[in-house]
mmJSON file of the N, C-alpha and C atoms, coordinates in Angstrom:
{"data_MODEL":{"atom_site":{
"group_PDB":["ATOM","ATOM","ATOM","ATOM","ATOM","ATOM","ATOM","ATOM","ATOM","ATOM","ATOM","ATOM","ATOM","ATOM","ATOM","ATOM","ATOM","ATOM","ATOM","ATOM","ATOM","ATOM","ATOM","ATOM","ATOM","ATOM","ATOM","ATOM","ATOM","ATOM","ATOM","ATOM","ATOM","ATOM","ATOM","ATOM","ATOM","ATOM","ATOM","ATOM","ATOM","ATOM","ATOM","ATOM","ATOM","ATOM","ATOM","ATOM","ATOM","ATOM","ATOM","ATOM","ATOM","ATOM","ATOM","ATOM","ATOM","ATOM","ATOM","ATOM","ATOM","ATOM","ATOM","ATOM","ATOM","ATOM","ATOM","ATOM","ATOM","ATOM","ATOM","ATOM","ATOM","ATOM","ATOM","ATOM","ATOM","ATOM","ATOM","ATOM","ATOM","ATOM","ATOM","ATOM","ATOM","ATOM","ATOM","ATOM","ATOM","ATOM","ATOM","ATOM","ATOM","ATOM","ATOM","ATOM","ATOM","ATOM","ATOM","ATOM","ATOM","ATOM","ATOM","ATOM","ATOM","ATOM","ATOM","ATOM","ATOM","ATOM","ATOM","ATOM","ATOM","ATOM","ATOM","ATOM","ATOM","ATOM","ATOM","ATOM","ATOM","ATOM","ATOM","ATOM","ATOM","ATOM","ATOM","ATOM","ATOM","ATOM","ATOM","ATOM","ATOM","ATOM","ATOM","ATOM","ATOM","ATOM","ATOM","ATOM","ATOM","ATOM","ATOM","ATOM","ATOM","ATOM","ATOM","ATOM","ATOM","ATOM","ATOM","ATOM","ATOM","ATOM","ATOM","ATOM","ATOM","ATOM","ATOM","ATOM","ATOM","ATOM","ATOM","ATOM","ATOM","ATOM","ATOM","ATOM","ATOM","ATOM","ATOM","ATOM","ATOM","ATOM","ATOM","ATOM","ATOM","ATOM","ATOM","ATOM","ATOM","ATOM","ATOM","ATOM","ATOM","ATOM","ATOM","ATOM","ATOM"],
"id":[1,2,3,4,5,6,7,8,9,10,11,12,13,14,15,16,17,18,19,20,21,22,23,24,25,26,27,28,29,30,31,32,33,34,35,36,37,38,39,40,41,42,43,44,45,46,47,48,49,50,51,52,53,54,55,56,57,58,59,60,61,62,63,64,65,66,67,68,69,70,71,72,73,74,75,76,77,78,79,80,81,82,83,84,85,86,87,88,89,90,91,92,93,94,95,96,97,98,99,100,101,102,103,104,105,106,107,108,109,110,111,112,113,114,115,116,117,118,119,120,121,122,123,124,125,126,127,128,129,130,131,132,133,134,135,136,137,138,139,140,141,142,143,144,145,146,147,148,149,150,151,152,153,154,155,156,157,158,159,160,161,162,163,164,165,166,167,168,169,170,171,172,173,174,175,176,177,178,179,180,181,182,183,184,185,186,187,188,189],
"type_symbol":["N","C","C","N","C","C","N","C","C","N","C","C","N","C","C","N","C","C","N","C","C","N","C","C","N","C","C","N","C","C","N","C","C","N","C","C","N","C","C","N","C","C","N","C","C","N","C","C","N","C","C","N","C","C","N","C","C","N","C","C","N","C","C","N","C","C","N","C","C","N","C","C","N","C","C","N","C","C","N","C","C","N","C","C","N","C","C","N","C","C","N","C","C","N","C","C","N","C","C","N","C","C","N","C","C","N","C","C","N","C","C","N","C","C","N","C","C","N","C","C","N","C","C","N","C","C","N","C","C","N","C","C","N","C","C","N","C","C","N","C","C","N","C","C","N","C","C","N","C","C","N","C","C","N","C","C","N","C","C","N","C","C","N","C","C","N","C","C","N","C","C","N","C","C","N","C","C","N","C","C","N","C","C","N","C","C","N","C","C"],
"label_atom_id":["N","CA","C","N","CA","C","N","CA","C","N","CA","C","N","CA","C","N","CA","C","N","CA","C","N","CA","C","N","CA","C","N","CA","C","N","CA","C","N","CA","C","N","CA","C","N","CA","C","N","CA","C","N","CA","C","N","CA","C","N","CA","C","N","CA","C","N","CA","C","N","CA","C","N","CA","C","N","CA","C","N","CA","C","N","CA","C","N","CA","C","N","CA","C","N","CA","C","N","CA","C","N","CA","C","N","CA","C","N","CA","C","N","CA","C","N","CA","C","N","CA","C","N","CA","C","N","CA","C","N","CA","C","N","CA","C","N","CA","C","N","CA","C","N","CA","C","N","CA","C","N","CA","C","N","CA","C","N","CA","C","N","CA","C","N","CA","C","N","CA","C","N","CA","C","N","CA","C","N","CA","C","N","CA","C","N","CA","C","N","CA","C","N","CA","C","N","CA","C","N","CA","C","N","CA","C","N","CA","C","N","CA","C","N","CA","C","N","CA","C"],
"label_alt_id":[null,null,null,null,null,null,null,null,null,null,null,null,null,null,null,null,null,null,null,null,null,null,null,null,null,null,null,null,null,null,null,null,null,null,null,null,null,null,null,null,null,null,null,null,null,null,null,null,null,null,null,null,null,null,null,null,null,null,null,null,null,null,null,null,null,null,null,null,null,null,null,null,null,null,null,null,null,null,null,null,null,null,null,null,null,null,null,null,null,null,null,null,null,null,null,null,null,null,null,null,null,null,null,null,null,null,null,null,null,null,null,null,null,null,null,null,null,null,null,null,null,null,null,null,null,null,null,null,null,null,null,null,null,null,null,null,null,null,null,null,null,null,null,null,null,null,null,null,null,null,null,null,null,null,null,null,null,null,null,null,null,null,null,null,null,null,null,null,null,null,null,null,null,null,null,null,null,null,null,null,null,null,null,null,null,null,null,null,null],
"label_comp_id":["UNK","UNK","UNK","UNK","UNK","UNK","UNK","UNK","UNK","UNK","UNK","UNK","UNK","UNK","UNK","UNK","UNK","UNK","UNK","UNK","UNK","UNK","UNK","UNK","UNK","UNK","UNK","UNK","UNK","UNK","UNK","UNK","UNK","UNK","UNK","UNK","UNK","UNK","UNK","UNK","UNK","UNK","UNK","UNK","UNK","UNK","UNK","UNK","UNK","UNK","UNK","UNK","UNK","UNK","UNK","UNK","UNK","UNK","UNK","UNK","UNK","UNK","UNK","UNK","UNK","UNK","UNK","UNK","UNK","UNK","UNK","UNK","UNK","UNK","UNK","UNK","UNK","UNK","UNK","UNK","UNK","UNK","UNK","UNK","UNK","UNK","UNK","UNK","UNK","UNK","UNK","UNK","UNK","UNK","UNK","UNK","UNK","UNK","UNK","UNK","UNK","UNK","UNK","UNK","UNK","UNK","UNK","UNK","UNK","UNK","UNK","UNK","UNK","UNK","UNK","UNK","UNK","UNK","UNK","UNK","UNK","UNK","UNK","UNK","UNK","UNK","UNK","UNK","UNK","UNK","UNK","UNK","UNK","UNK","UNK","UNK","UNK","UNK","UNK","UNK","UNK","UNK","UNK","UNK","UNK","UNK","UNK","UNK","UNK","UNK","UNK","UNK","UNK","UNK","UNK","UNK","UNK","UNK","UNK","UNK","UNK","UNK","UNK","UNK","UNK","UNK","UNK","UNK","UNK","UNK","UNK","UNK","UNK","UNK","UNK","UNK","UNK","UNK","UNK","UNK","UNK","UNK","UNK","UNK","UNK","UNK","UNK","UNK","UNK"],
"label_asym_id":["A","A","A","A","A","A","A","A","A","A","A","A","A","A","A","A","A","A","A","A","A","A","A","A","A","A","A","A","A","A","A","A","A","A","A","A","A","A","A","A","A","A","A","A","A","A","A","A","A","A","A","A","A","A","A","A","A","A","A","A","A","A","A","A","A","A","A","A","A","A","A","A","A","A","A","A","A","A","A","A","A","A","A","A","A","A","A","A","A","A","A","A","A","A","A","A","A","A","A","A","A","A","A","A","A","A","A","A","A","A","A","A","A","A","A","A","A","A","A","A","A","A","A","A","A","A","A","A","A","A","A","A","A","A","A","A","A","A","A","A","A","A","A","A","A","A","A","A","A","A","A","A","A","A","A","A","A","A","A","A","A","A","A","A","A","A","A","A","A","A","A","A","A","A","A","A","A","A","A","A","A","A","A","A","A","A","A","A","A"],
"label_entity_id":["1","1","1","1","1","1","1","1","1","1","1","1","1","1","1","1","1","1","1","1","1","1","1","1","1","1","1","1","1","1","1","1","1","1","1","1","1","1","1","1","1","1","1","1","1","1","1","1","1","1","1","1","1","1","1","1","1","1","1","1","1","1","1","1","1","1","1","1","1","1","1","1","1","1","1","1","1","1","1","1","1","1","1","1","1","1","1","1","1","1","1","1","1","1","1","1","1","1","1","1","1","1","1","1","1","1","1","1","1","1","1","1","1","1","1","1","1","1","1","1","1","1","1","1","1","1","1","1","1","1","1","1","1","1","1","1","1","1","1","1","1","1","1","1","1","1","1","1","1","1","1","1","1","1","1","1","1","1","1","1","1","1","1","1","1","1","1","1","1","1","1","1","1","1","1","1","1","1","1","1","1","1","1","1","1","1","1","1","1"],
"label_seq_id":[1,1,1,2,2,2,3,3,3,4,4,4,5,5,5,6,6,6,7,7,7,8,8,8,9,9,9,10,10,10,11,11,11,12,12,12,13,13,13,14,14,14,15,15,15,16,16,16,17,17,17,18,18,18,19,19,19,20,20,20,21,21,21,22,22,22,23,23,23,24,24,24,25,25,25,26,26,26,27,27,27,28,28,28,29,29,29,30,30,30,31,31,31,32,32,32,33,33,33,34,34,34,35,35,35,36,36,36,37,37,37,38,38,38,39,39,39,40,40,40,41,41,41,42,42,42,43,43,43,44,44,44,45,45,45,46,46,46,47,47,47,48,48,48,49,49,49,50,50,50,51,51,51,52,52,52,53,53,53,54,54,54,55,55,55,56,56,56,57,57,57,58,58,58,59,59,59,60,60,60,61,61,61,62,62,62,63,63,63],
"pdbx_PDB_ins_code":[null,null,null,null,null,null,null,null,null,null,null,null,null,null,null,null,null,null,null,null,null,null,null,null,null,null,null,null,null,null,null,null,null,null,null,null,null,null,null,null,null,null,null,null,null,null,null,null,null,null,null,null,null,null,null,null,null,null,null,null,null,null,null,null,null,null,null,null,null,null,null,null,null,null,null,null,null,null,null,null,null,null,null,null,null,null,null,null,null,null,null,null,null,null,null,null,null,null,null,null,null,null,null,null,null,null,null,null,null,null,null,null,null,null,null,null,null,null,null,null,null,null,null,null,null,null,null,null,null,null,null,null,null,null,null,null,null,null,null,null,null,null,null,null,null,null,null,null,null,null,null,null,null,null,null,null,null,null,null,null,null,null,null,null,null,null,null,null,null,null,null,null,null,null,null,null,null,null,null,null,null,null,null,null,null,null,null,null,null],
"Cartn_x":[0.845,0.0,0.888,0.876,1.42,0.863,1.475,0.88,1.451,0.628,1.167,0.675,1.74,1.405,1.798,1.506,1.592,1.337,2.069,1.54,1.555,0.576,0.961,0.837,1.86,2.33,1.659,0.725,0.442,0.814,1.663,2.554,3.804,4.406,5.719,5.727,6.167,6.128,7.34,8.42,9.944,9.641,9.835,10.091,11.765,12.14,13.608,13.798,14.322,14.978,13.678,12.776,10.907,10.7,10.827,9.932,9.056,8.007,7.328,8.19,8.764,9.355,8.639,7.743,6.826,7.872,8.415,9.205,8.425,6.918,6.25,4.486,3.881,3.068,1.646,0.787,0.264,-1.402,-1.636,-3.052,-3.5,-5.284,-5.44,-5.244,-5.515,-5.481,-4.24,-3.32,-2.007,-2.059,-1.083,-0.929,-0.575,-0.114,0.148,-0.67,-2.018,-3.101,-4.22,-4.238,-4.792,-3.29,-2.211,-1.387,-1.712,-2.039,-2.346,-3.505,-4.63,-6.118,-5.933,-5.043,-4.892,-4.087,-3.555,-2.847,-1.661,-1.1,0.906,0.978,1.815,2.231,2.815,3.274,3.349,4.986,5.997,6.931,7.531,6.829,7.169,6.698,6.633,6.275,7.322,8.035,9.149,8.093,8.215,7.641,9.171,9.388,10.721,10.866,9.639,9.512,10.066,9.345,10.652,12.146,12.212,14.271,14.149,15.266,16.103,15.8,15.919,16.274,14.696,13.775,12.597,11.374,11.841,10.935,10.994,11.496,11.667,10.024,9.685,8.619,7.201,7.439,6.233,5.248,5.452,5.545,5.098,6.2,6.18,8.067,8.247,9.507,10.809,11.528,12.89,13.738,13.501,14.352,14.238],
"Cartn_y":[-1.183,0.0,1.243,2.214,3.543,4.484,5.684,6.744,7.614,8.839,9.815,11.444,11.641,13.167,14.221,15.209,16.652,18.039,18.722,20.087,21.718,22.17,23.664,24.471,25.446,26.704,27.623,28.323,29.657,31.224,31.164,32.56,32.232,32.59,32.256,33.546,34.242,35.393,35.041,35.878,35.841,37.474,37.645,38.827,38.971,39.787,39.953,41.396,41.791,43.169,44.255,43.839,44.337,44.922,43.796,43.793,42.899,43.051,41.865,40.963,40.315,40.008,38.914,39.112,38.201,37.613,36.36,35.404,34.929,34.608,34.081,34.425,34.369,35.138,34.125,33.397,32.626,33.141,33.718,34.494,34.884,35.219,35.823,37.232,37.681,39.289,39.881,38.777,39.47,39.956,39.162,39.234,40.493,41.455,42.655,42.993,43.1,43.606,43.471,42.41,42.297,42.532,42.271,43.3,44.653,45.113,46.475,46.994,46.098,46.129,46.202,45.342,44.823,46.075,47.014,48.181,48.384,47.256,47.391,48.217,49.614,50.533,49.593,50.373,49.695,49.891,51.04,50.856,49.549,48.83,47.779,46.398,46.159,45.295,44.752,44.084,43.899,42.918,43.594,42.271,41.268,40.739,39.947,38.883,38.665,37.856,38.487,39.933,40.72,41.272,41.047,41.432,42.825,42.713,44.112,45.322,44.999,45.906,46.82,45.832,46.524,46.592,46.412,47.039,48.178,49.2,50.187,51.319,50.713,50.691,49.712,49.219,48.827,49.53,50.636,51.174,50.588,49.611,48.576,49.187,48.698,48.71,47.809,48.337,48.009,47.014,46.82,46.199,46.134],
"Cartn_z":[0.0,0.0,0.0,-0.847,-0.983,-0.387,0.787,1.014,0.024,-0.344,-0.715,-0.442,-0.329,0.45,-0.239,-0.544,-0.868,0.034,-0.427,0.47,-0.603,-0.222,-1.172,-0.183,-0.35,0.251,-0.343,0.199,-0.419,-0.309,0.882,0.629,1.974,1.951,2.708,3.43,4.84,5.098,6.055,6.241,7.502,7.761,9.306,10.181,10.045,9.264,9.33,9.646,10.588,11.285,11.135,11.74,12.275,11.357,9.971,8.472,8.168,7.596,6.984,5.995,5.552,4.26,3.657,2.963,1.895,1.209,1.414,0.497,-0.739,-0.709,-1.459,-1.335,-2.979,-2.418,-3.658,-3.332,-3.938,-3.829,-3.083,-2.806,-3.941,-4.147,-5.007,-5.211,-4.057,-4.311,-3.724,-3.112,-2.622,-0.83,-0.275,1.443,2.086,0.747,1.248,1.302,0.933,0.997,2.388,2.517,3.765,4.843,5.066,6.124,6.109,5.006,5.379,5.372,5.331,5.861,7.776,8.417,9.066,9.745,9.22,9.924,9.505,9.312,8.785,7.628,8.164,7.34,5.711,4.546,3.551,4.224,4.389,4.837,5.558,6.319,7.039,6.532,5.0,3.839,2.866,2.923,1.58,0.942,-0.344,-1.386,-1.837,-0.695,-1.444,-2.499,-3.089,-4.083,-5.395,-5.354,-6.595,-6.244,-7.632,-7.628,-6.903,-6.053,-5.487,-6.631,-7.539,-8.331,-9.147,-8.811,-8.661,-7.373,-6.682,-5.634,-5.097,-5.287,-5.602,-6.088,-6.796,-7.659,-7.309,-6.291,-6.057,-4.707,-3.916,-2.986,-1.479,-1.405,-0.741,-0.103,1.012,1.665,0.267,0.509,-0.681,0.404,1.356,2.43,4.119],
"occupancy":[1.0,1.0,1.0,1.0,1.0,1.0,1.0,1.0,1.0,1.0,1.0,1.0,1.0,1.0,1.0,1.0,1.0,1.0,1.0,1.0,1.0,1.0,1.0,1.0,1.0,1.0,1.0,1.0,1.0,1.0,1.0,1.0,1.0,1.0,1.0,1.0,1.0,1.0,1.0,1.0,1.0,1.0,1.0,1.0,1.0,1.0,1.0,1.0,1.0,1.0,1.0,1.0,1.0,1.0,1.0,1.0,1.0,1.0,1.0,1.0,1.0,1.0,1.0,1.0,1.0,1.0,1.0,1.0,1.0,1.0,1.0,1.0,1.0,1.0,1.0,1.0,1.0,1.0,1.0,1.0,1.0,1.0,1.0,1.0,1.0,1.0,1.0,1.0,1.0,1.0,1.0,1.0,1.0,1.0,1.0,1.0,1.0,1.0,1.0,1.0,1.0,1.0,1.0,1.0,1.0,1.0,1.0,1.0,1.0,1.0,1.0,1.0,1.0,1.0,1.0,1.0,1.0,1.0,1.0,1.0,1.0,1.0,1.0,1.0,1.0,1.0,1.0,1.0,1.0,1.0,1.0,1.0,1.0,1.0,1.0,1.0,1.0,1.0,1.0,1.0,1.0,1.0,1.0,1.0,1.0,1.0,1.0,1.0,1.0,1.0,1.0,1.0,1.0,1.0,1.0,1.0,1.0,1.0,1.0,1.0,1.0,1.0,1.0,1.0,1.0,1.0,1.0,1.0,1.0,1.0,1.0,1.0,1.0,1.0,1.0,1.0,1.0,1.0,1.0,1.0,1.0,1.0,1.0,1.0,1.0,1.0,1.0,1.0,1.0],
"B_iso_or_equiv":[0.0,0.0,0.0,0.0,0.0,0.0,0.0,0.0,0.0,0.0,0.0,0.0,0.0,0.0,0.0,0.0,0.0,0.0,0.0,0.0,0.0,0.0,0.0,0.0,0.0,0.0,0.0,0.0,0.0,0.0,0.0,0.0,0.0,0.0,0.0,0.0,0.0,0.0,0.0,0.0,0.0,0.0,0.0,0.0,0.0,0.0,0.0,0.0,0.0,0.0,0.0,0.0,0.0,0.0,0.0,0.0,0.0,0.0,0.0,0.0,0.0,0.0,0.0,0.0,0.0,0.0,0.0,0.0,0.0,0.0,0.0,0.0,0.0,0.0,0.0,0.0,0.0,0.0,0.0,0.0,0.0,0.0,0.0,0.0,0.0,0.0,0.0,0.0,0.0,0.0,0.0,0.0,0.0,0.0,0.0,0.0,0.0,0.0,0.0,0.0,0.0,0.0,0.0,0.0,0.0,0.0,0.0,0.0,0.0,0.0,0.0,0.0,0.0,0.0,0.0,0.0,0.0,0.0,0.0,0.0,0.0,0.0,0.0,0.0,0.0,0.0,0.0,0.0,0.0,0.0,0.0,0.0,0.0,0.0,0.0,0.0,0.0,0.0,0.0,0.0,0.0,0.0,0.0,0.0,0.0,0.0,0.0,0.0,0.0,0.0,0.0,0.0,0.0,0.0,0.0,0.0,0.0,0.0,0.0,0.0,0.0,0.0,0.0,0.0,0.0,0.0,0.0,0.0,0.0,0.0,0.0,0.0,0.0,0.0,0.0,0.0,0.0,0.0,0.0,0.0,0.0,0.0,0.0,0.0,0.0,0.0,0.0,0.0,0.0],
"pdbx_formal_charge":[null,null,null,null,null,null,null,null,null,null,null,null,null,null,null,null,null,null,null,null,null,null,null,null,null,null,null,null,null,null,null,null,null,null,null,null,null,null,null,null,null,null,null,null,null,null,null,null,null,null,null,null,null,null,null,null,null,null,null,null,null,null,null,null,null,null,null,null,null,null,null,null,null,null,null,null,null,null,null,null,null,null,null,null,null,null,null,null,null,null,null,null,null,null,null,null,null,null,null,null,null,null,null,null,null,null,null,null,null,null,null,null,null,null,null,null,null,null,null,null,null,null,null,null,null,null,null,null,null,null,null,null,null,null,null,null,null,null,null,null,null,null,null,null,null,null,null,null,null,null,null,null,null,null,null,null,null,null,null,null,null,null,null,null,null,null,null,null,null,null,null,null,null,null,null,null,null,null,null,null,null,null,null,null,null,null,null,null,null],
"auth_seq_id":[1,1,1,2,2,2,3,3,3,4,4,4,5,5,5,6,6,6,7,7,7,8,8,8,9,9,9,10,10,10,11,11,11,12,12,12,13,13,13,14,14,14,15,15,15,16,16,16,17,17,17,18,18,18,19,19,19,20,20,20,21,21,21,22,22,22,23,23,23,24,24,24,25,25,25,26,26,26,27,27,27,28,28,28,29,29,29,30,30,30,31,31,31,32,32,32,33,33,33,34,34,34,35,35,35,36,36,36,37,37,37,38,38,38,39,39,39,40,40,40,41,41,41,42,42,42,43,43,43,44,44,44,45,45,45,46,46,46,47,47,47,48,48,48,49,49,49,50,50,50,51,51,51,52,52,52,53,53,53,54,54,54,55,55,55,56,56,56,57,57,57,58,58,58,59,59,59,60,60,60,61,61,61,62,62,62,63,63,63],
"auth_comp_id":["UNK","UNK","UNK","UNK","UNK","UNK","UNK","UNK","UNK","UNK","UNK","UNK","UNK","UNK","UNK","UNK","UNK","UNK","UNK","UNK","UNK","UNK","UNK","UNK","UNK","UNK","UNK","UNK","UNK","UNK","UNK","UNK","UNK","UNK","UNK","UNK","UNK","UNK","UNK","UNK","UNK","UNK","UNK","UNK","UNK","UNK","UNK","UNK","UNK","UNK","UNK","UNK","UNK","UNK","UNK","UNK","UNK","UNK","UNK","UNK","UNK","UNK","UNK","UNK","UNK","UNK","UNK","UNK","UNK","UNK","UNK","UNK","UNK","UNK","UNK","UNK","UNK","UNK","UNK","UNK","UNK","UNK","UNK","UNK","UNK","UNK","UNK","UNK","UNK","UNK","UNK","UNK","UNK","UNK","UNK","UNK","UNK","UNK","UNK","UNK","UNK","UNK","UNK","UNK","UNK","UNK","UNK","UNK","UNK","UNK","UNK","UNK","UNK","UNK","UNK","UNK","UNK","UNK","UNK","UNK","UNK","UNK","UNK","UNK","UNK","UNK","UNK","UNK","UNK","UNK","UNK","UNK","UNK","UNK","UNK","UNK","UNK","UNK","UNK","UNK","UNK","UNK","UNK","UNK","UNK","UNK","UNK","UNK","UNK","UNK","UNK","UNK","UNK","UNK","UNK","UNK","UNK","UNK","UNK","UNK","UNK","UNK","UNK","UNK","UNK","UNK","UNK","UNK","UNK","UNK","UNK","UNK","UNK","UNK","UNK","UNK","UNK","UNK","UNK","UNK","UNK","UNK","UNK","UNK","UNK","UNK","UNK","UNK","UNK"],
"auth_asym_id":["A","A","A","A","A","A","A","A","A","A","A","A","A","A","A","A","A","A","A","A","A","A","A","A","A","A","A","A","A","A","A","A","A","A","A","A","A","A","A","A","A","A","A","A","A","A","A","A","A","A","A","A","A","A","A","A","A","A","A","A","A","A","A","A","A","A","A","A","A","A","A","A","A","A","A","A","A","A","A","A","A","A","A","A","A","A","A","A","A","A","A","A","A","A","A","A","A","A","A","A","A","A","A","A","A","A","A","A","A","A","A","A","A","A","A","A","A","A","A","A","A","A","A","A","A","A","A","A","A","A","A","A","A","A","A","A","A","A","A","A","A","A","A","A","A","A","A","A","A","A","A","A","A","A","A","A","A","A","A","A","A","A","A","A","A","A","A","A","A","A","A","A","A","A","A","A","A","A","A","A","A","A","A","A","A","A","A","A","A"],
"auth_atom_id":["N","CA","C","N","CA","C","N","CA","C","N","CA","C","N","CA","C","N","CA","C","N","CA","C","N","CA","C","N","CA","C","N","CA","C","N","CA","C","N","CA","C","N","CA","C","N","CA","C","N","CA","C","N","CA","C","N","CA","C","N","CA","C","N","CA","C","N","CA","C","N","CA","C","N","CA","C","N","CA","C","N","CA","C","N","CA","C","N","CA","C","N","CA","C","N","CA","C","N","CA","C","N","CA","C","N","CA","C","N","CA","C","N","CA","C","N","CA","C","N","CA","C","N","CA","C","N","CA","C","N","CA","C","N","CA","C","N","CA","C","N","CA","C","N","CA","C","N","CA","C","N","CA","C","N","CA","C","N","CA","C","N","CA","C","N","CA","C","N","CA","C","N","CA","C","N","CA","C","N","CA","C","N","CA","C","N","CA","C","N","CA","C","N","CA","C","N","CA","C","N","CA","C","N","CA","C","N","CA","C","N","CA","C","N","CA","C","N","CA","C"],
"pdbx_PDB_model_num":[1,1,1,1,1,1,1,1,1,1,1,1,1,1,1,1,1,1,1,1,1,1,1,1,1,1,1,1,1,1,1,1,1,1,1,1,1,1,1,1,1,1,1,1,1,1,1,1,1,1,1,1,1,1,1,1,1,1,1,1,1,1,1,1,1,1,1,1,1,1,1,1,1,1,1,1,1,1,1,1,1,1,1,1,1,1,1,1,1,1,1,1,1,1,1,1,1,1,1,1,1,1,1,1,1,1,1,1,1,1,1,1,1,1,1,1,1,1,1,1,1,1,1,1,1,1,1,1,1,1,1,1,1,1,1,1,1,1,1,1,1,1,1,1,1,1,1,1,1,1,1,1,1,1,1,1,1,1,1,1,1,1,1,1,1,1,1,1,1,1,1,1,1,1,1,1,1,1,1,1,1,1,1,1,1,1,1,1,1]
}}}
């Protein structure tokens, strides 16, 4: 008899140096969105799923 197991992740989130840091983000409408329904300034948000080099542009915390 075979078990088999799976799991899906739907958004990954790490507290790194009293940031949100969204590693991963699988929601429909996006986890930043409800954090900041929820009160969390956008400042205290990394979308770390995009490159360094554009978050910048998402007006979301760069780091």
């Amino acid at each position: 008899m075979a078990i088999a197991a799976f799991m899906v992740v739907w958004f990954n989130i790490d507290l790194i140096d009293g940031k949100i840091w969204i590693q991963r983000d699988g929601t429909e409408e996006g986890i930043a969105a409800d954090l900041e329904r929820a009160g969390i300034p956008k400042e205290h948000i990394v979308l770390g799923f995009r490159p360094p080099e554009l978050r910048p542009y998402t007006g979301y915390a760069i780091a």
